[in-house]
VOMARTOR-906570 format. One line per 5 residues: number of its first residue (from 1); for each residue x, y, z of N, C-alpha, C. Coordinates in nm, 2 decimals, decimal comma. Layout:
NUM	X Y Z X Y Z X Y Z; ... .
This chain:
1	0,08 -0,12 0,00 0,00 0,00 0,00 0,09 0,12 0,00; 0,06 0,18 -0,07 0,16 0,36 -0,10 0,06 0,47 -0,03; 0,13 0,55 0,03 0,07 0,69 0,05 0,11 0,81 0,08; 0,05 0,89 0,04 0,09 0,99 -0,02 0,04 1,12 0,06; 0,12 1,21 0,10 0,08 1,34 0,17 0,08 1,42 0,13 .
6	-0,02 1,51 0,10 -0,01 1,63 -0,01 -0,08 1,78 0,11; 0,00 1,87 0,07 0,03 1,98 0,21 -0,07 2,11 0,13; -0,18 2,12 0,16 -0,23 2,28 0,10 -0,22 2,38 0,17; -0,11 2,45 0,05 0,00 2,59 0,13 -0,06 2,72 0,08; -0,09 2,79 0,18 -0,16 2,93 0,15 0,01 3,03 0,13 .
11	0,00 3,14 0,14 0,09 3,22 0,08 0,17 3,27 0,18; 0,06 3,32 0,34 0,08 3,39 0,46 0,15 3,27 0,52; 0,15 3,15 0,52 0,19 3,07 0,62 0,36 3,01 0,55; 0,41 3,05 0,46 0,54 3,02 0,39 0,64 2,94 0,51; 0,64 3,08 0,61 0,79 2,99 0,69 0,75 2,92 0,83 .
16	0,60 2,92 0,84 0,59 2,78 0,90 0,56 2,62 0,85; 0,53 2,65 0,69 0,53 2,52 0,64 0,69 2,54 0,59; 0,80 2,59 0,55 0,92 2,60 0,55 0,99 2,51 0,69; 0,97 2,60 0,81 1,02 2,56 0,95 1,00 2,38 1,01; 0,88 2,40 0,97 0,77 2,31 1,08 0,71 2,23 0,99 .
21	0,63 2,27 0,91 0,52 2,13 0,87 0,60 2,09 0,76; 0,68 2,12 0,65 0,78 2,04 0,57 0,84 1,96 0,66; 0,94 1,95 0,71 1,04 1,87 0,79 0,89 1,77 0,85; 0,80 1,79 0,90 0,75 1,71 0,99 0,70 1,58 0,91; 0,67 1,65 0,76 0,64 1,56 0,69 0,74 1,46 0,59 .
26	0,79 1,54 0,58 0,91 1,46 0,51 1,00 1,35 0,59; 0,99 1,36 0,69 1,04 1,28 0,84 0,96 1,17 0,82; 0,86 1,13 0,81 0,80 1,03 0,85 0,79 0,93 0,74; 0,84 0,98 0,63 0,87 0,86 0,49 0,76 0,83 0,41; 0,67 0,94 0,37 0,55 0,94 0,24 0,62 0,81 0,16 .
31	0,56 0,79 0,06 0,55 0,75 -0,06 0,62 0,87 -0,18; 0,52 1,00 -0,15 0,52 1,06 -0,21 0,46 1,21 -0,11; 0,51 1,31 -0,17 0,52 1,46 -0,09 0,48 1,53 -0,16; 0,34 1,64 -0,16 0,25 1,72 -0,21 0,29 1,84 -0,16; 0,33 1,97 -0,24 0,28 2,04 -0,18 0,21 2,14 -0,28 .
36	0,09 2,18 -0,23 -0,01 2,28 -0,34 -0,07 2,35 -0,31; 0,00 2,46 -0,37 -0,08 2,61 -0,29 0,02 2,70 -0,39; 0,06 2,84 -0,31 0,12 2,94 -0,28 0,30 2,88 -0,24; 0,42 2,84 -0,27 0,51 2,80 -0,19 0,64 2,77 -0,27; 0,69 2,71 -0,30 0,80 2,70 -0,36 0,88 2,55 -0,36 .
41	0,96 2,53 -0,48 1,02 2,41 -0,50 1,08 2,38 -0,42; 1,15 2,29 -0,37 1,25 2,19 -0,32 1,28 2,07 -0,35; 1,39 2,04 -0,20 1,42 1,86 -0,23 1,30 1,80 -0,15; 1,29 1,68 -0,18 1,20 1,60 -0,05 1,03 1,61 -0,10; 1,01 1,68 -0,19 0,84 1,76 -0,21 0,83 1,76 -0,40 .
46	0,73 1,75 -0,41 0,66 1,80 -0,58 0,59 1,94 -0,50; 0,61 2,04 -0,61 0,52 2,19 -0,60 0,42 2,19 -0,73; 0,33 2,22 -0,65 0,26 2,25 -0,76 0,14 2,41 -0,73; 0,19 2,48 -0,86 0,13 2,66 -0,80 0,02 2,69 -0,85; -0,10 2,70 -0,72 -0,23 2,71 -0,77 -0,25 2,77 -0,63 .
51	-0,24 2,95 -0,74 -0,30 3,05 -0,62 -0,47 3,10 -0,55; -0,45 3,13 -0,48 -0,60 3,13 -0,42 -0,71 3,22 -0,54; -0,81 3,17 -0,56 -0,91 3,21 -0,66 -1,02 3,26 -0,59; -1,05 3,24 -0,48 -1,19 3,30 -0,43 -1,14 3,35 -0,27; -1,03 3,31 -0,21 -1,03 3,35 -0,10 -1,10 3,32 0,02 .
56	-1,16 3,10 -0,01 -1,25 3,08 0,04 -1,22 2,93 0,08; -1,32 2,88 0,08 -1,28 2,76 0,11 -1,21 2,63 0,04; -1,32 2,68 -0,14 -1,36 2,63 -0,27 -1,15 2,61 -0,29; -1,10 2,73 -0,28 -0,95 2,71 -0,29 -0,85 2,58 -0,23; -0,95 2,58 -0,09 -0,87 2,45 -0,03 -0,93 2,35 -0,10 .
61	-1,07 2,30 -0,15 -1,08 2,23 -0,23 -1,04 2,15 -0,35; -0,99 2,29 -0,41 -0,94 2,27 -0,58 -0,80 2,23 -0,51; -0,76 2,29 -0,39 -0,58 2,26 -0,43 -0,60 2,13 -0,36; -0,70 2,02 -0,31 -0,68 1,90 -0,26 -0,67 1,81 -0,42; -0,77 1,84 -0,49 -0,82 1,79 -0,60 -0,70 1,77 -0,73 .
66	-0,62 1,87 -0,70 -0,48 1,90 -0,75 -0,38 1,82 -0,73; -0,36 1,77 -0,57 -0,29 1,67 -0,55 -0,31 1,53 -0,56; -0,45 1,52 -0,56 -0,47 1,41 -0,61 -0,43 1,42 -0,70; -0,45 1,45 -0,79 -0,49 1,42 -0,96 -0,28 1,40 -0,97; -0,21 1,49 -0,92 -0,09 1,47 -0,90 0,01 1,36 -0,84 .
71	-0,10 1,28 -0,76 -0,01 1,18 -0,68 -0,10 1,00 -0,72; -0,02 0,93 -0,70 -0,07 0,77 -0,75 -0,15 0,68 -0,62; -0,10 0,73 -0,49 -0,06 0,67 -0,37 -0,25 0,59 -0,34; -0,25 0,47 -0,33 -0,32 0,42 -0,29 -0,46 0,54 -0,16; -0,35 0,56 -0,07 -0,40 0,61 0,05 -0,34 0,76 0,04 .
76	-0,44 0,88 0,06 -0,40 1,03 0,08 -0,43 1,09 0,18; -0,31 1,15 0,21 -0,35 1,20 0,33 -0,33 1,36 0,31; -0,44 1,45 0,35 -0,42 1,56 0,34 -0,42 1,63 0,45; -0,31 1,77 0,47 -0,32 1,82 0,58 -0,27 1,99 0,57; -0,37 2,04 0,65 -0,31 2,23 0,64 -0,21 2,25 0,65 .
81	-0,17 2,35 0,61 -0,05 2,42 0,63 -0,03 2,51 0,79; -0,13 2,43 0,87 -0,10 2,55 0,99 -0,05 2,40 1,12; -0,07 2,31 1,08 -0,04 2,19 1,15 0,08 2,11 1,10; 0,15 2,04 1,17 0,28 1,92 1,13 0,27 1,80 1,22; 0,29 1,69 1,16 0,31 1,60 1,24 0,36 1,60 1,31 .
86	0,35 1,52 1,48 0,40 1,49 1,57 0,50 1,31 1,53; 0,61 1,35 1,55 0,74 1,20 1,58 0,60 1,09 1,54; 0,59 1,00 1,46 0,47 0,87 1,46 0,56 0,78 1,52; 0,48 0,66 1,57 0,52 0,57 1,62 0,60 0,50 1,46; 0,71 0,45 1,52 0,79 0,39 1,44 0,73 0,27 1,34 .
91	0,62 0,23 1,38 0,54 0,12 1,29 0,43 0,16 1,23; 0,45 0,31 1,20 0,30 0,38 1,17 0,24 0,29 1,02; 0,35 0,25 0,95 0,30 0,21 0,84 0,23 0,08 0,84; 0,28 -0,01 0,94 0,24 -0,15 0,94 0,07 -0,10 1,03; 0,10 -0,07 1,10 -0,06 -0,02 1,13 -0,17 0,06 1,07 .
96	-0,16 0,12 0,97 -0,19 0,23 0,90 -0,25 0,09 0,77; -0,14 -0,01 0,77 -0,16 -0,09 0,64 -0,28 -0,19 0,71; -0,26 -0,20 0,82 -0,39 -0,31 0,91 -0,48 -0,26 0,89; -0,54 -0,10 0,92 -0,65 -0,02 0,92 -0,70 -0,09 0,79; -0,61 -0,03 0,71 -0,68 -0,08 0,57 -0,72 -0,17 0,48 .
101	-0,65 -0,28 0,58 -0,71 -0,42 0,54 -0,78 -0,47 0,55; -0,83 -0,39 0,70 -0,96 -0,48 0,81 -1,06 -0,37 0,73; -1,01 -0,23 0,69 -1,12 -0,13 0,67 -1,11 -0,09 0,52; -1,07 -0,11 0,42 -1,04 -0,05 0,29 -1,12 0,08 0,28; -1,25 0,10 0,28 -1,31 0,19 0,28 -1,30 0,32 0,39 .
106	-1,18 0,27 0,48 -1,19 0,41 0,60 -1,13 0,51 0,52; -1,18 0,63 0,64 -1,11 0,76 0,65 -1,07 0,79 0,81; -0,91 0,74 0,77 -0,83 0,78 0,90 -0,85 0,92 0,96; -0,90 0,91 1,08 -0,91 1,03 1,15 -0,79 1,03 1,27; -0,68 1,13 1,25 -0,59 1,13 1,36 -0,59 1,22 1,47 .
111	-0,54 1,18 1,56 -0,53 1,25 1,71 -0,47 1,46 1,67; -0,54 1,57 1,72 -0,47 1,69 1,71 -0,47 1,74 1,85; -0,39 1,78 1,87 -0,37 1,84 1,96 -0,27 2,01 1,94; -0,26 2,07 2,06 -0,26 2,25 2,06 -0,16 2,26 2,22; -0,13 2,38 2,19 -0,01 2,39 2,31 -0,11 2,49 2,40 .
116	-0,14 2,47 2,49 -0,25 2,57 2,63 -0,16 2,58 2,70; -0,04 2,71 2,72 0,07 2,73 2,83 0,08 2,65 2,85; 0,13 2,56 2,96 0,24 2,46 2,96 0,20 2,32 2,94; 0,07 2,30 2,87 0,06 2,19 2,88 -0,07 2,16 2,73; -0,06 2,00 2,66 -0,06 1,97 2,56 -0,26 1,97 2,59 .
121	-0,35 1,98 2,48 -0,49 1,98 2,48 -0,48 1,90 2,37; -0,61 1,78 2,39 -0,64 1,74 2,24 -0,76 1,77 2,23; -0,73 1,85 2,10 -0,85 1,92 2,03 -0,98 1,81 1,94; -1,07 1,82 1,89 -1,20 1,78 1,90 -1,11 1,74 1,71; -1,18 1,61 1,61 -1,17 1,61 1,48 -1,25 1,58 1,38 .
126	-1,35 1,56 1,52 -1,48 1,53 1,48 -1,53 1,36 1,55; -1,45 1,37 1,62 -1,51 1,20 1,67 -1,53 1,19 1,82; -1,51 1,31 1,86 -1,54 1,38 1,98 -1,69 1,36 2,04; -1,76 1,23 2,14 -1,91 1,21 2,16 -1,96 1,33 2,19; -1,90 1,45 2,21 -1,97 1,56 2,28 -1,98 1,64 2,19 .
131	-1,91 1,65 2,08 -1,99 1,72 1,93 -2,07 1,69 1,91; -2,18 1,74 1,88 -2,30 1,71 1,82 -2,30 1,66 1,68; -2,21 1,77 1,63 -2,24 1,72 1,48 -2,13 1,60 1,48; -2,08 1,53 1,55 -1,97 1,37 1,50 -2,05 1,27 1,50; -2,03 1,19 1,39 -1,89 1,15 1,37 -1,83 1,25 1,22 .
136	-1,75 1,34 1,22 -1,72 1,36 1,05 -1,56 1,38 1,10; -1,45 1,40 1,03 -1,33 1,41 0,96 -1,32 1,52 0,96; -1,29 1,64 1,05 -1,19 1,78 1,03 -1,14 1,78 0,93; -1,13 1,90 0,86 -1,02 1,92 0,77 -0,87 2,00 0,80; -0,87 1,96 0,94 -0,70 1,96 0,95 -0,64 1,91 0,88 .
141	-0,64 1,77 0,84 -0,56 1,64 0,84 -0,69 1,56 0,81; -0,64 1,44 0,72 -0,69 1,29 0,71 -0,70 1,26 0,61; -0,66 1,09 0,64 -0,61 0,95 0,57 -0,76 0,89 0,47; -0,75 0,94 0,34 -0,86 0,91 0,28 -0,82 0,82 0,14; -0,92 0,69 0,16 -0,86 0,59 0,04 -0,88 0,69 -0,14 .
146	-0,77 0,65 -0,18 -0,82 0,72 -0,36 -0,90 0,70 -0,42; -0,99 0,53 -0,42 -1,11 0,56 -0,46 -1,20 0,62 -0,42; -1,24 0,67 -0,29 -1,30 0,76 -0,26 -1,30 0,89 -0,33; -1,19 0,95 -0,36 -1,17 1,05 -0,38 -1,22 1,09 -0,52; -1,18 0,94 -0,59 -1,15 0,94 -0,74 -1,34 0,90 -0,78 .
151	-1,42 0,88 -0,67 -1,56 0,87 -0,68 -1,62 0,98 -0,65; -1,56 1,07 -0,55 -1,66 1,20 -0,52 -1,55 1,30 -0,48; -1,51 1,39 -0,60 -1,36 1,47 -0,55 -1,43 1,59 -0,48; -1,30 1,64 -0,43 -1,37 1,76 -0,33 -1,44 1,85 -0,43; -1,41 1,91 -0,51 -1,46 2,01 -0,58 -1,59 1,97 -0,61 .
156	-1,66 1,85 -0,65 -1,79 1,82 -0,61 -1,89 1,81 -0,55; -1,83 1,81 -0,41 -1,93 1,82 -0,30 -1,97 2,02 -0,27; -2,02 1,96 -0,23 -2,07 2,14 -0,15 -1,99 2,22 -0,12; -1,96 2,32 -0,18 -1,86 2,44 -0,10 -1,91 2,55 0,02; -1,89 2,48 0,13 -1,99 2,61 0,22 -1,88 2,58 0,32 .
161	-1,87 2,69 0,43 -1,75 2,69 0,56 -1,74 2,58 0,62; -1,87 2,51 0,62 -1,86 2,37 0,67 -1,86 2,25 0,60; -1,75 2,26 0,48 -1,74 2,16 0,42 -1,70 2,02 0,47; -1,59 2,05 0,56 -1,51 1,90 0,58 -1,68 1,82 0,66; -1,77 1,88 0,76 -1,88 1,83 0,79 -1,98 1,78 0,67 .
166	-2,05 1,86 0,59 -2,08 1,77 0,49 -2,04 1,68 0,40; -1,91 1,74 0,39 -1,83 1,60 0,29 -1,86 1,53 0,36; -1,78 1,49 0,48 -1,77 1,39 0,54 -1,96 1,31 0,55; -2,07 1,36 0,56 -2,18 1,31 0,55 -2,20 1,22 0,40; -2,14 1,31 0,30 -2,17 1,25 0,16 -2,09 1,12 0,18 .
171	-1,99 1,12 0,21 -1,82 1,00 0,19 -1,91 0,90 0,29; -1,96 0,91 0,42 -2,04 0,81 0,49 -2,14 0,77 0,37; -2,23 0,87 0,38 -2,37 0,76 0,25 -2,31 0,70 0,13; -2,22 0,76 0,06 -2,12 0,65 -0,03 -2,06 0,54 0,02; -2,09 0,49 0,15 -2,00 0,35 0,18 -1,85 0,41 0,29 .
176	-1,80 0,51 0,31 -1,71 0,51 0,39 -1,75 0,49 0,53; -1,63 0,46 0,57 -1,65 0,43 0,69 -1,53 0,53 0,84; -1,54 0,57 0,92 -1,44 0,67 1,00 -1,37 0,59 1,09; -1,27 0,60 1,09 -1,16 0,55 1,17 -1,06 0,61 1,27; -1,06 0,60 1,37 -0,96 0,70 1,47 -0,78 0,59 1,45 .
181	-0,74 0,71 1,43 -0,59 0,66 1,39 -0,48 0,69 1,50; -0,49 0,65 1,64 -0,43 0,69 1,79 -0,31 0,69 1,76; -0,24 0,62 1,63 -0,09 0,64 1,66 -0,04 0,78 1,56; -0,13 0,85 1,52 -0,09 0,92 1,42 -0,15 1,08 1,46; -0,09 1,17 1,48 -0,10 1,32 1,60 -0,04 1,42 1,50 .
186	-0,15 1,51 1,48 -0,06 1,65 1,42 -0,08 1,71 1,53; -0,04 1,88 1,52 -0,03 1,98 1,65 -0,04 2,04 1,57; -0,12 2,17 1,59 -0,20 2,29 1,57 -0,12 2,38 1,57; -0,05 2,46 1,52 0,10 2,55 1,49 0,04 2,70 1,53; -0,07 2,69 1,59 -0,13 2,85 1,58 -0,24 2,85 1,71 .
191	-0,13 2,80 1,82 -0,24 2,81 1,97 -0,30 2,93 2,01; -0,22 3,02 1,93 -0,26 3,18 2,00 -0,41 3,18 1,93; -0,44 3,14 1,85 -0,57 3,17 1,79 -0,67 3,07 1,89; -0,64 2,98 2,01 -0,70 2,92 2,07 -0,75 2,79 2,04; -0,71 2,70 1,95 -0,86 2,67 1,91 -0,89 2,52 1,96 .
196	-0,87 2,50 2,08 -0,98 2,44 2,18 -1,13 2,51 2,23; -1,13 2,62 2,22 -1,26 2,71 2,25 -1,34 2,68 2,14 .
């Protein structure tokens, strides 16, 4: 099983996906390395430049839809530019490849968490009992199989603020299924905006 991370880079967040979420990703041994947005070439990554069109959400859309169409990887995983992976457990792949054997149809949901002064919060991703609206897939981050994608691409579904929630409704009535992925943790690169509240 291959997979593939593809990073949607806005323009304002340059030297924290430079600093932080490049290195976090490239550390952990993709298949294959996305990045599409606003950003620039390197080693370790494919670029591909598709600047923001509406200033909305539709943009994170198209630039998901972009890396797909860009990458082969069985399993994708998409994730903002304001989060990077946390160190994965050293066997992320052999478990990640279990998920998908017992589950083919998941959409890995991983652990996020946020720095609260001195001490670590994990933040809600949608699978949280005390959200009302879960079970759905944040669009921080998540592990989505390619046929999925390649059956109902983002640009398809509904473009409203609360996309990753209705997608995620449509991707369940097509047959997916949600999966919490405990060995697998981004961190929220932007605590000051709070966003445990």
């Amino acid at each position: 099983m291959s997979i593939a991370a593809i990073i949607i880079a806005s323009a304002h967040r340059r030297e924290l996906l430079k600093g932080k979420v490049l290195p976090s990703v490239i550390a952990e041994g993709f298949d294959e390395v996305v990045v599409v947005g606003e950003y620039e070439s390197g080693l370790g990554y494919r670029y591909f430049h598709v600047p923001d069109m509406t200033k909305t959400t539709i943009d994170a859309l198209v630039k998901r839809d972009v890396g797909t169409l860009a990458t082969t990887a069985d399993i994708i995983c998409y994730l903002s530019d304001d989060h990077a992976f946390e160190p994965f457990d050293p066997e992320w792949r052999a478990m990640l490849d279990e998920v998908y054997q017992m589950e083919p149809r998941g959409i890995g949901v991983p652990v996020r968490v946020a720095r609260n002064g001195t001490e670590d919060v994990i933040l809600n991703m949608g699978l949280d009992a005390s959200d009302s609206n879960a079970p759905y897939c944040a669009g921080h981050a998540g592990f989505f199989p390619r046929s999925l994608i390649q059956y109902m691409p983002w640009t398809s579904m509904p473009h409203h603020r609360n996309w990753d929630l209705i997608n995620t409704r449509l991707q369940l009535a097509a047959g997916a299924l949600l999966v919490g992925l405990p060995f697998v943790t981004i961190r929220d690169l932007e605590p000051e905006t709070k966003p445990w509240q």
